[in-house]
C-alpha positions as protocol buffer text, in pm:
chain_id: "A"
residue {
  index: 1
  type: UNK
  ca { x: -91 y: -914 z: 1100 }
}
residue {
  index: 2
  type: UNK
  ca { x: -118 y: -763 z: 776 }
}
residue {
  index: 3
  type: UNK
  ca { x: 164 y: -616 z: 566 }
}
residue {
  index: 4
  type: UNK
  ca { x: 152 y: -323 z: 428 }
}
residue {
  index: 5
  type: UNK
  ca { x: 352 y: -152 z: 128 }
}
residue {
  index: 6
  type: UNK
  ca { x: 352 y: 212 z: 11 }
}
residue {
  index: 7
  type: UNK
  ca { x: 436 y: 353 z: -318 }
}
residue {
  index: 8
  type: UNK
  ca { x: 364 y: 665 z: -543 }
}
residue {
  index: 9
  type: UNK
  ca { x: 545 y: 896 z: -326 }
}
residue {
  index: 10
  type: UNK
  ca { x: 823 y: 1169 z: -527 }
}
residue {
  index: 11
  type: UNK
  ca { x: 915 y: 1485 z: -608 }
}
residue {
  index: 12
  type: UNK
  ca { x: 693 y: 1717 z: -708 }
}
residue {
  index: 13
  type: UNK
  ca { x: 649 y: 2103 z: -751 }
}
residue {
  index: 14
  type: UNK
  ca { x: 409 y: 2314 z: -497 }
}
residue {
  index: 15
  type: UNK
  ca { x: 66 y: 2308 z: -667 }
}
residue {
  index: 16
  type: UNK
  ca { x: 91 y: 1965 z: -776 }
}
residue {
  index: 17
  type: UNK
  ca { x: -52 y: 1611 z: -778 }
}
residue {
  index: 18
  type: UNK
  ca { x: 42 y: 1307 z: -657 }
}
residue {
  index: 19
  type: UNK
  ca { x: -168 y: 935 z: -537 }
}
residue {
  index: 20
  type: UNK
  ca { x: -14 y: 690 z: -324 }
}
residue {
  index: 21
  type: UNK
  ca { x: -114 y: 371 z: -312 }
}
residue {
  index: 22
  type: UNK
  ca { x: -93 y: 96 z: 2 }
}
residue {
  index: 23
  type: UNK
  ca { x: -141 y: -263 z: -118 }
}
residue {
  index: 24
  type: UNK
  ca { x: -214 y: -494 z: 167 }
}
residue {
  index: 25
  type: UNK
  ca { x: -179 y: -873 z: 182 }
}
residue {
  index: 26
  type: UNK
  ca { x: -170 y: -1141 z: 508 }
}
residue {
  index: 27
  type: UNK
  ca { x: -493 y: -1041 z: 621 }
}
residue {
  index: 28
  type: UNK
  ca { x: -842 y: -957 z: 585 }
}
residue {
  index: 29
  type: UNK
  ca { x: -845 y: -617 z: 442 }
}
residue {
  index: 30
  type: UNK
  ca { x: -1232 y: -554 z: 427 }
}
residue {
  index: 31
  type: UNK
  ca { x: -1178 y: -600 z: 792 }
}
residue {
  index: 32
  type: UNK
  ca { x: -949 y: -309 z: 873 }
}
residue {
  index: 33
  type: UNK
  ca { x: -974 y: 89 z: 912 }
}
residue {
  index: 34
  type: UNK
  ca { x: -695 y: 191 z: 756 }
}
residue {
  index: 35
  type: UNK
  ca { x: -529 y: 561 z: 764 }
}
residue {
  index: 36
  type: UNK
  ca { x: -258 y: 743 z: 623 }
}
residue {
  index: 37
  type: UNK
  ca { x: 26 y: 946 z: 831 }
}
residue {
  index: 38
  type: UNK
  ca { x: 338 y: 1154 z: 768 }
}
residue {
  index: 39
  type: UNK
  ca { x: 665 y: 1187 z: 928 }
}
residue {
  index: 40
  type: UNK
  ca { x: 913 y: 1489 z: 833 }
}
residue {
  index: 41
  type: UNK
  ca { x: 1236 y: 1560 z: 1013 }
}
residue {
  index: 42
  type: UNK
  ca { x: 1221 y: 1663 z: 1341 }
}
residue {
  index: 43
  type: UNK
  ca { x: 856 y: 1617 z: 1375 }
}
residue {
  index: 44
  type: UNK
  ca { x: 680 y: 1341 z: 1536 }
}
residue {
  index: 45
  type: UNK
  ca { x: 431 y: 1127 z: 1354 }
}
residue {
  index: 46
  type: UNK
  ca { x: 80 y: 1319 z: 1198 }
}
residue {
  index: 47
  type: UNK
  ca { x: -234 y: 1150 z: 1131 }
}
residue {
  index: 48
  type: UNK
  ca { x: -297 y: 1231 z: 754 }
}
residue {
  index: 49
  type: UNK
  ca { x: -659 y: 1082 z: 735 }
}
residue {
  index: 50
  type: UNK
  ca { x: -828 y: 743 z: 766 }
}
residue {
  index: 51
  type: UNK
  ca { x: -1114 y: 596 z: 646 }
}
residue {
  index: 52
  type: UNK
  ca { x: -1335 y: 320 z: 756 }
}
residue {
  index: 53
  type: UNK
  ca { x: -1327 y: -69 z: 685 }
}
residue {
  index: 54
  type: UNK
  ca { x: -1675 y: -8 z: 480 }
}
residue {
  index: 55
  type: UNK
  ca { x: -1506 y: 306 z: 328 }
}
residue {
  index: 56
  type: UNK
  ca { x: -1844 y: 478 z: 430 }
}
residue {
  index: 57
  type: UNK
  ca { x: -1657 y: 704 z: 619 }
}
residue {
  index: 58
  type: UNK
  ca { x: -1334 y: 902 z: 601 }
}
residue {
  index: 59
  type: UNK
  ca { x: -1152 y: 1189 z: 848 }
}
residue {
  index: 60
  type: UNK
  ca { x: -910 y: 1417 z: 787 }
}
residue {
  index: 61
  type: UNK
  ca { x: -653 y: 1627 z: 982 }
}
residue {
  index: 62
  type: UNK
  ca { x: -753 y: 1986 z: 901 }
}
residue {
  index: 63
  type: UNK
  ca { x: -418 y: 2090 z: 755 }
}
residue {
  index: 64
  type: UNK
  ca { x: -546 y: 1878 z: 450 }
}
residue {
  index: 65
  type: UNK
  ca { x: -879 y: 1871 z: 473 }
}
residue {
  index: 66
  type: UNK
  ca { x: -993 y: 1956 z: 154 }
}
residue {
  index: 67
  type: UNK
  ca { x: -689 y: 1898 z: -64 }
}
residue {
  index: 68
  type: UNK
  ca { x: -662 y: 1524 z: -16 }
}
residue {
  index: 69
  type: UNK
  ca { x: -866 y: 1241 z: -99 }
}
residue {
  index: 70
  type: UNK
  ca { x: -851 y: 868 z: 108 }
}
residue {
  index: 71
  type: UNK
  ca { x: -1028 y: 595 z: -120 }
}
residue {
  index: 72
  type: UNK
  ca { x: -984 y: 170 z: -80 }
}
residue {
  index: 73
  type: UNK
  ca { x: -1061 y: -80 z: -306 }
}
residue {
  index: 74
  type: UNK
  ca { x: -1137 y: -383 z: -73 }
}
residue {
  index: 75
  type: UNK
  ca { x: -1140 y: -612 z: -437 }
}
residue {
  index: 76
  type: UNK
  ca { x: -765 y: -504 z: -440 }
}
residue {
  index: 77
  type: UNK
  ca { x: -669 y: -526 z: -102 }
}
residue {
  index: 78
  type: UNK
  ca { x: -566 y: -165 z: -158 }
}
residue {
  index: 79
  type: UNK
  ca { x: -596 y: 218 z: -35 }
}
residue {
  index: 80
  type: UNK
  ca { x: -495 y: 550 z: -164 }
}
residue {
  index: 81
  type: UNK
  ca { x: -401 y: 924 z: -91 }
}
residue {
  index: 82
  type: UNK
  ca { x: -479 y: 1139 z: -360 }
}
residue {
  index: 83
  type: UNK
  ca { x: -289 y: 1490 z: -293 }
}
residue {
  index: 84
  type: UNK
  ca { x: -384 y: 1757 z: -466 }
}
residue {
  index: 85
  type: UNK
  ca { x: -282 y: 2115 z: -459 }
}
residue {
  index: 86
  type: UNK
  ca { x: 32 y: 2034 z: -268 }
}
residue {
  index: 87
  type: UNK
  ca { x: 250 y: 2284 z: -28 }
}
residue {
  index: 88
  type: UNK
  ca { x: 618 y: 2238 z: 63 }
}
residue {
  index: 89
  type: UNK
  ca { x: 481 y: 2195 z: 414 }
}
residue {
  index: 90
  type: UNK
  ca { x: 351 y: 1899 z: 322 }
}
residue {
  index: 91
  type: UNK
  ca { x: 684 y: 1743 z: 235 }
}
residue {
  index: 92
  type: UNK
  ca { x: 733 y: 1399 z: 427 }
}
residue {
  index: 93
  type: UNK
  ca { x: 738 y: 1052 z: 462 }
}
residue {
  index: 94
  type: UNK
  ca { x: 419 y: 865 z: 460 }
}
residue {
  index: 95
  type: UNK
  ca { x: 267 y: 592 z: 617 }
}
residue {
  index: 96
  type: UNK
  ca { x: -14 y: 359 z: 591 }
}
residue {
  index: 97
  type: UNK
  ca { x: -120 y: 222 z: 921 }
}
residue {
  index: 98
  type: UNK
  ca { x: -411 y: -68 z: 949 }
}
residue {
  index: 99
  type: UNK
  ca { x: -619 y: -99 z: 1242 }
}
residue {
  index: 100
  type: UNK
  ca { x: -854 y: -362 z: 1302 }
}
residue {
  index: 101
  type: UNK
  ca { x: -891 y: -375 z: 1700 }
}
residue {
  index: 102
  type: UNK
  ca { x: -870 y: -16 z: 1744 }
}
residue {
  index: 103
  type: UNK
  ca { x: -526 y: 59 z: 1720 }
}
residue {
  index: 104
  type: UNK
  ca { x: -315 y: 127 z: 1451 }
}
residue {
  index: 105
  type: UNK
  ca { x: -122 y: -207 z: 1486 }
}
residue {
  index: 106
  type: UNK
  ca { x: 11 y: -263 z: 1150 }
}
residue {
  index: 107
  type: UNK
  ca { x: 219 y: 5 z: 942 }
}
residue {
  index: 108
  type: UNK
  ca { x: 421 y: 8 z: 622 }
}
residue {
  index: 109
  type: UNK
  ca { x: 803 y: 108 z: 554 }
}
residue {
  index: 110
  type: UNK
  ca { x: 664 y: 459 z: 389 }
}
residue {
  index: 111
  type: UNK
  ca { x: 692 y: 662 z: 92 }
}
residue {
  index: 112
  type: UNK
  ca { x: 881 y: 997 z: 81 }
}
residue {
  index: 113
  type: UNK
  ca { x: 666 y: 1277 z: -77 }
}
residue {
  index: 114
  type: UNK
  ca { x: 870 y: 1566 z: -136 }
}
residue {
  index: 115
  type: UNK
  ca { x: 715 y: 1942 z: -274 }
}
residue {
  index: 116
  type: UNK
  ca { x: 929 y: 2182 z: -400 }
}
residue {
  index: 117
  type: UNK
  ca { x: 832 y: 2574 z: -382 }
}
């Protein structure tokens, strides 16, 4: 499996920026979709957005849709989330996940995003 590590993730004010990155190692990268998700309190797990092992394609949930970008740089072994114009809502911790049999087998530890208002 591959192994995944987040980072990037802080504190930042509503209306802000910030890019996490996901470097991958242990396995064929090129090979995987890989997605982003987000965890607050209380809440169960949200798919963020994922984008394809190409990185033709991308899909986002429609609460960001717009706002945040999902890039990879297969050279790297690496993806990112770009956030821009962030809301206090989207305060959480997030996830990469990596799939490359159609689920999302593989995840990181997470990177806690917090926007203030």
């Amino acid at each position: 499996q591959v192994q995944l590590v987040e980072s990037g993730g802080g504190l930042v004010q509503a209306g802000g920026s910030l890019r996490l990155s996901c470097a991958a190692s242990g396995g064929t990268f090129s090979a995987y979709d890989m997605a982003w998700f987000r965890q607050s309190p209380r809440k169960e797990r949200e798919f963020v957005g994922s984008i394809t092992w190409t990185g033709g394609s991308t899909f986002y949930a429609d609460s960001v849709k717009g706002r945040f970008t999902i890039s990879r740089d297969n050279a790297k072994s690496m993806i990112y989330l770009q956030m821009n114009s962030l809301k206090p809502e989207d305060t959480a911790r997030y996830y990469c996940a990596a799939s490359e049999t159609g689920a999302w087998d593989s995840w990181g530890q997470g990177t806690q995003v917090t926007v203030s208002s």
